[in-house]
C-alpha positions as CSV (number, residue, x, y, z in Angstrom):
1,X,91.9,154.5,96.4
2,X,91.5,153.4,92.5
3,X,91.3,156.4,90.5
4,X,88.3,155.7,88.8
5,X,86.4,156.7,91.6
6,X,88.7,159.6,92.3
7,X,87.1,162.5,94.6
8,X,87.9,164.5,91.9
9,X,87.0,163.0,89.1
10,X,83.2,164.1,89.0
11,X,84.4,167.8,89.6
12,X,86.8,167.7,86.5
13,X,83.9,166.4,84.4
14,X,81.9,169.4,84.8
15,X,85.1,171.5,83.8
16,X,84.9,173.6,81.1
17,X,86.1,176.8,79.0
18,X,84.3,179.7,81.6
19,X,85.7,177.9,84.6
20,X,88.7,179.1,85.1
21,X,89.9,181.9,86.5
22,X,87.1,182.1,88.7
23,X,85.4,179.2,89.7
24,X,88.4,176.4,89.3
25,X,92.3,176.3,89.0
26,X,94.1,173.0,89.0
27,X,97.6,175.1,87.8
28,X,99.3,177.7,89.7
29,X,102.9,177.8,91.8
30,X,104.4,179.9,95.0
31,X,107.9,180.8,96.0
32,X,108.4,176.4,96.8
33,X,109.2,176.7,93.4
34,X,109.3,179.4,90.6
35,X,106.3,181.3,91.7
36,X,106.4,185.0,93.7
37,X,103.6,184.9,95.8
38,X,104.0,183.1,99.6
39,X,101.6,180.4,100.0
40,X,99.5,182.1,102.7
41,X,99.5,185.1,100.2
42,X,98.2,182.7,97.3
43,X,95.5,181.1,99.0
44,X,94.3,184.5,100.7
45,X,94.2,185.7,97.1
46,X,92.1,182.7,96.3
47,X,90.2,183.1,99.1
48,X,88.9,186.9,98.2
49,X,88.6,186.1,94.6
50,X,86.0,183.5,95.5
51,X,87.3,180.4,94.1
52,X,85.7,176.9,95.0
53,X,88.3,174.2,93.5
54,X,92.4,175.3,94.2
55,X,95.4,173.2,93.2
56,X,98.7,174.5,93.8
57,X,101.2,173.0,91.5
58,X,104.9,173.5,92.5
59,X,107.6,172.0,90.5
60,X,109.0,168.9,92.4
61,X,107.9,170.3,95.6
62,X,104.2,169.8,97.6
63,X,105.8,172.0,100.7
64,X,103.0,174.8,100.2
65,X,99.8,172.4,101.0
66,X,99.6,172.3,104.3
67,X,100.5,175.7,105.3
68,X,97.3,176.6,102.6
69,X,95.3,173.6,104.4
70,X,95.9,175.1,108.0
71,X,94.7,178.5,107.1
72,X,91.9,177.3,105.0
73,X,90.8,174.7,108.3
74,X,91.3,178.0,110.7
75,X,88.8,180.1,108.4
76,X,86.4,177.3,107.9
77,X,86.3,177.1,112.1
78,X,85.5,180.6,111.7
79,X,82.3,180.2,108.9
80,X,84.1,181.5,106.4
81,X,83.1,180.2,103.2
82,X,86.8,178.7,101.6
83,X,87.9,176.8,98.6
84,X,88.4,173.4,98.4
85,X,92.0,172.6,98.0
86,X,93.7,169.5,96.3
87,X,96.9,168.6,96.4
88,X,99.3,169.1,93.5
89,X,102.6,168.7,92.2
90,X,104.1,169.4,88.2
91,X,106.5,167.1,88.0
92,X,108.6,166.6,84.9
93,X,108.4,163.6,82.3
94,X,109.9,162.0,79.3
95,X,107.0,161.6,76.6
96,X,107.6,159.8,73.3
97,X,110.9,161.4,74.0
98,X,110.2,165.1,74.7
99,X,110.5,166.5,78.1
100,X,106.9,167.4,79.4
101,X,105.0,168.3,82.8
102,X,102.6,166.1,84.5
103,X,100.2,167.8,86.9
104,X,99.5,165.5,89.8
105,X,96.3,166.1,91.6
106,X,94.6,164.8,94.7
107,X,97.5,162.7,95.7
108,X,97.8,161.5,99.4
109,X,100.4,164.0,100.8
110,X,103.5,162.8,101.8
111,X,102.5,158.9,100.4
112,X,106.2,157.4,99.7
113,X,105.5,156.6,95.8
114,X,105.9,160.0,94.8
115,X,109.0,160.9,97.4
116,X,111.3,160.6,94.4
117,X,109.5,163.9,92.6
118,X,109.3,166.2,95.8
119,X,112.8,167.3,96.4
120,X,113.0,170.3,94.3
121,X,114.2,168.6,91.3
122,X,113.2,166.4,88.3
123,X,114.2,162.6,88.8
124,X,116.6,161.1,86.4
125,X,116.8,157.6,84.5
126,X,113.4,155.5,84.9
127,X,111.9,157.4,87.5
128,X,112.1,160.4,84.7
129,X,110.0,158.3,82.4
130,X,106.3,159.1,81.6
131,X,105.0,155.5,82.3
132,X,107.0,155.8,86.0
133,X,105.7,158.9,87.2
134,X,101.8,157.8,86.2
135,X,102.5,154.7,88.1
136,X,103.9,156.4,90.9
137,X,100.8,159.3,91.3
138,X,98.5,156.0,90.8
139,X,99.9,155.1,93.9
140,X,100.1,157.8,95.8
141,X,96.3,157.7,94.9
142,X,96.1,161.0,92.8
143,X,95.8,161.5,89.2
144,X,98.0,161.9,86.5
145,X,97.4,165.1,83.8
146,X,99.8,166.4,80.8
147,X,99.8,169.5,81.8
148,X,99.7,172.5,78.8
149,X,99.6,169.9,75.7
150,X,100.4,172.5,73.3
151,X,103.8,173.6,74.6
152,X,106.2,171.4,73.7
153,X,108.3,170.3,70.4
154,X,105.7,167.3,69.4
155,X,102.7,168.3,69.0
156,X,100.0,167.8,71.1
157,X,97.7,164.5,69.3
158,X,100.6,162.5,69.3
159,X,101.5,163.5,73.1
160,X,97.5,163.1,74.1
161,X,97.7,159.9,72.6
162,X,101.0,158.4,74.1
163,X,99.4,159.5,77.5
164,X,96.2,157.8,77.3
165,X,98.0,154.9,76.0
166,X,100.1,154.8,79.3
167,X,97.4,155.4,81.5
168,X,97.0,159.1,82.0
169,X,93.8,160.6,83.9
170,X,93.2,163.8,81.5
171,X,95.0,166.6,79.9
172,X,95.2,170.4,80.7
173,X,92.2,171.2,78.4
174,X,92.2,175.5,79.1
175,X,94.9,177.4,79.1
176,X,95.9,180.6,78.2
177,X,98.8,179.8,75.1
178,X,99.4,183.3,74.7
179,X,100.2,184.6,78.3
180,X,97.7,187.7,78.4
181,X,98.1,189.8,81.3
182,X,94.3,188.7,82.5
183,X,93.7,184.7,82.1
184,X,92.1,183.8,79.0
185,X,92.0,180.1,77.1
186,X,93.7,180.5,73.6
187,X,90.5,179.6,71.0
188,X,91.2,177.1,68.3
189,X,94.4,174.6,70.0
190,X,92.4,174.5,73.4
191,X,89.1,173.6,71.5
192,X,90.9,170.7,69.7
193,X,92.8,169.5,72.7
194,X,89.3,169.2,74.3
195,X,87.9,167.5,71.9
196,X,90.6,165.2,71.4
197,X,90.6,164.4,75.0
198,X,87.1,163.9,75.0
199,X,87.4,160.9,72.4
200,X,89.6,159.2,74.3
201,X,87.3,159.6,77.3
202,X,90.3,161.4,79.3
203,X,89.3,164.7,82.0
204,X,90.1,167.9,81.3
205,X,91.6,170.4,83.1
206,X,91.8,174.2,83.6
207,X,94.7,176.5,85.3
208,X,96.2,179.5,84.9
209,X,99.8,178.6,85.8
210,X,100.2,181.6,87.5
211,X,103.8,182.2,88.5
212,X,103.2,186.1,89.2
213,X,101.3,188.2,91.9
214,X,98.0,188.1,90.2
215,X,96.0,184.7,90.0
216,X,94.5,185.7,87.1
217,X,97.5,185.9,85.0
218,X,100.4,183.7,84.0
């Protein structure tokens, strides 16, 4: 599936500043990696809380999708009204030389291109590079996202701009910089990372990269 025409891509283009925590969250992780809550506990929690779009983003590891996708399918046969969930894996990159996280979205699960990032751990020599692992979520048909721009040693233009030189989908526009106990985007840095993404005609994303008990918080 070419990724301009993406399933997702028209949902990310209405993303903005008020839609996440409760509407949208591409950016979140359960005990498959270095989260606390079970999936089934996570997407219950999502559930309740009402939201529509759901991408769970474990480090190196999509093993919490189709659990979710099984209990979302059971409470959909039941006329329960569910979020839509997209798979997702952050996957760690080398960037004009600085370690960063790519958030994969609405990748075919289990597609062999991006076997190399789901074992738990971060790939080494090429396959760590950023150009390799945009390839290999093109392939897998999902789209490739610099997740949290604004958390790393270079700053965020020059890493925007390496990305959407190499082929990148978007950028993780919203996100909450200062780790609040309640999800909140950080004014200022995530107004100029939008922008910037916007001129480059790149999506933007939101998440709360919850790792906690509470969806609404980091």
């Amino acid at each position: 599936m070419p990724v301009d025409s993406h399933p997702l891509r028209p949902i990310l283009k209405e993303i903005g500043p008020d839609s996440c925590p409760d509407v949208c969250n591409f950016h979140c992780h359960t005990q498959c990696s270095d989260g606390s809550l079970q999936p089934l506990a996570l997407i219950e929690q999502a559930t309740a809380r009402g939201l529509v779009h759901l991408a769970v983003t474990d480090h190196h590891s999509s093993a919490a999708y189709q659990p979710m996708l099984n209990w979302l399918d059971q409470r959909r046969d039941l006329g329960e009204k569910v979020p839509t969930l997209w798979s997702g894996m952050e996957i760690s990159a080398i960037l004009r030389g600085c370690l960063v996280h790519v958030l994969a979205l609405g990748f075919q699960p289990g597609h062999s291109a991006l076997a190399i990032y789901n074992r738990g751990d971060a790939a080494v020599g090429e396959a760590l590079r950023a150009e390799s692992v945009c390839r290999a979520i093109h392939a897998a048909g999902g789209l490739a996202i610099l997740a949290h721009p604004a958390r790393y040693r270079v700053g965020f233009a020059d890493l925007i701009d390496a990305a959407a030189e190499l082929g990148f989908d978007g950028g993780e526009a919203w996100y909450d910089y200062d780790m609040q106990p309640r999800w909140s985007w950080s004014p200022v840095v995530c107004e100029a990372i939008d922008r910037r993404l916007k001129n480059l005609g790149l999506l933007r994303t939101c998440g709360t990269d919850s790792h906690g008990l509470d969806l609404e918080g980091r």
